[in-house]
N, C-alpha and C positions, 0 to 999 in steps of 0.2 A: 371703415365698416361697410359692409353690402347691404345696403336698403333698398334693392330692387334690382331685376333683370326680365330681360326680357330675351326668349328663343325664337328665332325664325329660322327656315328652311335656305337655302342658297343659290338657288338656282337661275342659271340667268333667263330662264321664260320666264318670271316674276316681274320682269321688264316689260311692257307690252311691245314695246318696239325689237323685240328678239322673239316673242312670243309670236307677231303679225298676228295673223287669223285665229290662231286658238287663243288668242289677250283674253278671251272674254271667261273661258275657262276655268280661268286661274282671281276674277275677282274675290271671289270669297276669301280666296288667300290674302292676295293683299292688303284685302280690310281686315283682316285677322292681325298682321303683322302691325299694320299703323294703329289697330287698340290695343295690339302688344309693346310699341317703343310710346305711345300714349304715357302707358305707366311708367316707366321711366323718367320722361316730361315732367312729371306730376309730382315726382319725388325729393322733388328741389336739389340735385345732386351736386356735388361740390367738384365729381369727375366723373365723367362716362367712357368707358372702357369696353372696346368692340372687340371681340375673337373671334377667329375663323379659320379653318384648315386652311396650309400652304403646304409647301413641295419641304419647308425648312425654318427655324424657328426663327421670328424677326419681330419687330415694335418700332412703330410710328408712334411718333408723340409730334403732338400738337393736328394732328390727321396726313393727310397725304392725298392722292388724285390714281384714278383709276379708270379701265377704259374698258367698252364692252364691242371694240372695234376688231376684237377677234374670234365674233359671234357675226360677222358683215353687218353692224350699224354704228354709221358715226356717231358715238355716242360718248363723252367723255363725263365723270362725275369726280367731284371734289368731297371728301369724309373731313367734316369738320373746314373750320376756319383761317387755320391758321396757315403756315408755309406749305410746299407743296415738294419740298427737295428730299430727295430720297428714292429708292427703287418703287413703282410703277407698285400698286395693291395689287395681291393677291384676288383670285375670283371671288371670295365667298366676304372678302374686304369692300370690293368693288359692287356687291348687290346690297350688303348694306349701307355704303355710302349712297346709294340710289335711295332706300326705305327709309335714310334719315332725311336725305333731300325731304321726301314727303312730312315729315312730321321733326318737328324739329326739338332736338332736346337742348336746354341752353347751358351747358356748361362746358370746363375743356373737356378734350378727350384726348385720349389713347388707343391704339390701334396694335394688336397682337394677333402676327400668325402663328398656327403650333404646326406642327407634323404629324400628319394622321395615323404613324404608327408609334409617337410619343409613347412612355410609359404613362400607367395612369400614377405612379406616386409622383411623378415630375410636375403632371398635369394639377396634381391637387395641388402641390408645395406651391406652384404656380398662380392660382387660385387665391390660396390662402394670403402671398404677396401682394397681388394686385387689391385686394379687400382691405388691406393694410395702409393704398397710397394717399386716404383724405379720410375723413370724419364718415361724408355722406358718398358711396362709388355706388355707381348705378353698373350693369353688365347689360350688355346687347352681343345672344352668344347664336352665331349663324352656324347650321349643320343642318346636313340632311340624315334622313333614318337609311333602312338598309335599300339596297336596288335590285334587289332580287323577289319582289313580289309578286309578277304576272311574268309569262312567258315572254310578253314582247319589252320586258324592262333590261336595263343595260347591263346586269347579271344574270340575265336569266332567271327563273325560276327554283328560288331555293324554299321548302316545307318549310325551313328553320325560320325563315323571315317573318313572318306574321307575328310570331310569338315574342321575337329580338323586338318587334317594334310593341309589342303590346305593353312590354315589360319598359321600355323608354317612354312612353307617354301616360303608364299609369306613375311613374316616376316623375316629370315632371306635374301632371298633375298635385302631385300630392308634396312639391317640392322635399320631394324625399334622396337627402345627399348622401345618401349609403348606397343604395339601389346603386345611382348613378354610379358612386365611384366603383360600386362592384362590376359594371359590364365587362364583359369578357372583350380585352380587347382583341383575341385570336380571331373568336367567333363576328364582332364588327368588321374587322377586315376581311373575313371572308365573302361576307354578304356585301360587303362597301358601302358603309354606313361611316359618311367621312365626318358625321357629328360626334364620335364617340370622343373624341380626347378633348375639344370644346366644351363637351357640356362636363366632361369631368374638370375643366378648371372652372365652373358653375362651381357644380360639388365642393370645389374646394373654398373656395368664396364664400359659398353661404354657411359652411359650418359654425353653426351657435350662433345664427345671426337671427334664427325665429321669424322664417318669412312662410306664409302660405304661399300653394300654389292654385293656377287655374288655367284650365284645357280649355284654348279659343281654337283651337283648327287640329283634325288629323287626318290623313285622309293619303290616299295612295293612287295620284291620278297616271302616273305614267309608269306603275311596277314601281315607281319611288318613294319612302315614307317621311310626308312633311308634316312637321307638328310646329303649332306653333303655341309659346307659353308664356303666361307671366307672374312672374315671382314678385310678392311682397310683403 
C-alpha cells in the first residue's frame, strides 16, 4: 500500500556542479526536494520505489549507479545500496540518485523507467502494481512540467502552457489521482512535459490510499515547469 510520495523536477542543473554559476539559483529547489523525500524518510517504509521518464520501459531492483559525465562533470552517483549490475540509470534516475544521496531514506528500493509517450492506462495499472509490492511503498516520482513557458525555454513558447502546468500542480497539491490520470497525454507531449506518464503511475499508486497533498515549490525558472510535492 502507498503511504507516501514524493515529486521532484529532473533536471540535471539541480546538481550544483552542472549548474556552476547559476547553483545558487536553484537553492530553493533543492531544499524543496530534500523536505519532499524528508517525508518519505519519515514514513517508515518497507520499500521505496523511484520513477522517472527513459527512452523505454525498465526496473532496477535493489538500485543501480548513474553518471552525470555527459553534462562535462566527473560525477558518478549510486541510487540505493545494493549491486550496481545492470544498464547505466536513466537521466531523471541519475538526479534522483543525487537527491537521495542528500537525504537518505532507509529502506530497499526499486527503480522504474517508463516511456514518455506511455499510455496513461498502462501507467496506472503500473502504479496500482507497484503499491501492491509491500505493506508500507513509499514513491519518489521525478518529472518535469511543460517547456514551453517563456520564449527562451527549450520549446519555445506555447499560451497553452501555463494553464497544462496550473492544472498539475493544483493536482498534486490537492493529491488529486483523477486530475492526474486525466492529463491529456497528446497535449503533454506537445508542450514536453516529460512528467506526465510518471506522475500518472503516482495516480495509480495512490488510488484509495487516503493521502493528502502539499505544494513546497512551483516555479518556472528557465521556460520549465518544476514542482515539487508531497504526498501523505
Amino acid at each position: 500500500m502507498l503511504v507516501a510520495a514524493a515529486v521532484c523536477p529532473c533536471p540535471p542543473l539541480i546538481v550544483p556542479e552542472v549548474a556552476v554559476g547559476a547553483a545558487p539559483e536553484l537553492d530553493p529547489l533543492r531544499a524543496a526536494c530534500a523536505d519532499a523525500i524528508g517525508v518519505l524518510a519519515a514514513s517508515r517504509p518497507d520499500l521505496l520505489v523511484v520513477v522517472g521518464a527513459g527512452a523505454q520501459a525498465r526496473m532496477w531492483e535493489g538500485g543501480g549507479a548513474g553518471s552525470l559525465r555527459e553534462y562535462g562533470v566527473p560525477l558518478d552517483v549510486l541510487l540505493g545500496t545494493g549491486g550496481v549490475a545492470g544498464p547505466p540509470l536513466v537521466s531523471s534516475l541519475t538526479v534522483a540518485a543525487w537527491l537521495l544521496g542528500r537525504t537518505q531514506v532507509a529502506a530497499p528500493l526499486h527503480a522504474c523507467a517508463v516511456p514518455a509517450d506511455a499510455p496513461a492506462d498502462r501507467m496506472l495499472g503500473l502504479g496500482r502494481g507497484l503499491a501492491e509490492l509491500a505493506d508500507r511503498v513509499v514513491l519518489l516520482v521525478m518529472g518535469d512540467g511543460s517547456a514551453c513557458r517563456t520564449v527562451k525555454a527549450p520549446g519555445y513558447l506555447d499560451e497553452r502552457a501555463e494553464s497544462f502546468d496550473a492544472a498539475v500542480t493544483a493536482a498534486l497539491a490537492d493529491a488529486d489521482t483523477a486530475a492526474l490520470a486525466g492529463l491529456d497525454d497528446r497535449l503533454a507531449a506537445e508542450l514536453q512535459a516529460g512528467g506526465r506518464a510518471p506522475w500518472q503511475v503516482l495516480a495509480g499508486a495512490a488510488e484509495g490510499a487516503g493521502l493528502g497533498g502539499r505544494l513546497l515549490y512551483e516555479e518556472a525558472p528557465y521556460g520549465v515547469g518544476y514542482f515539487v510535492a508531497a504526498w501523505s
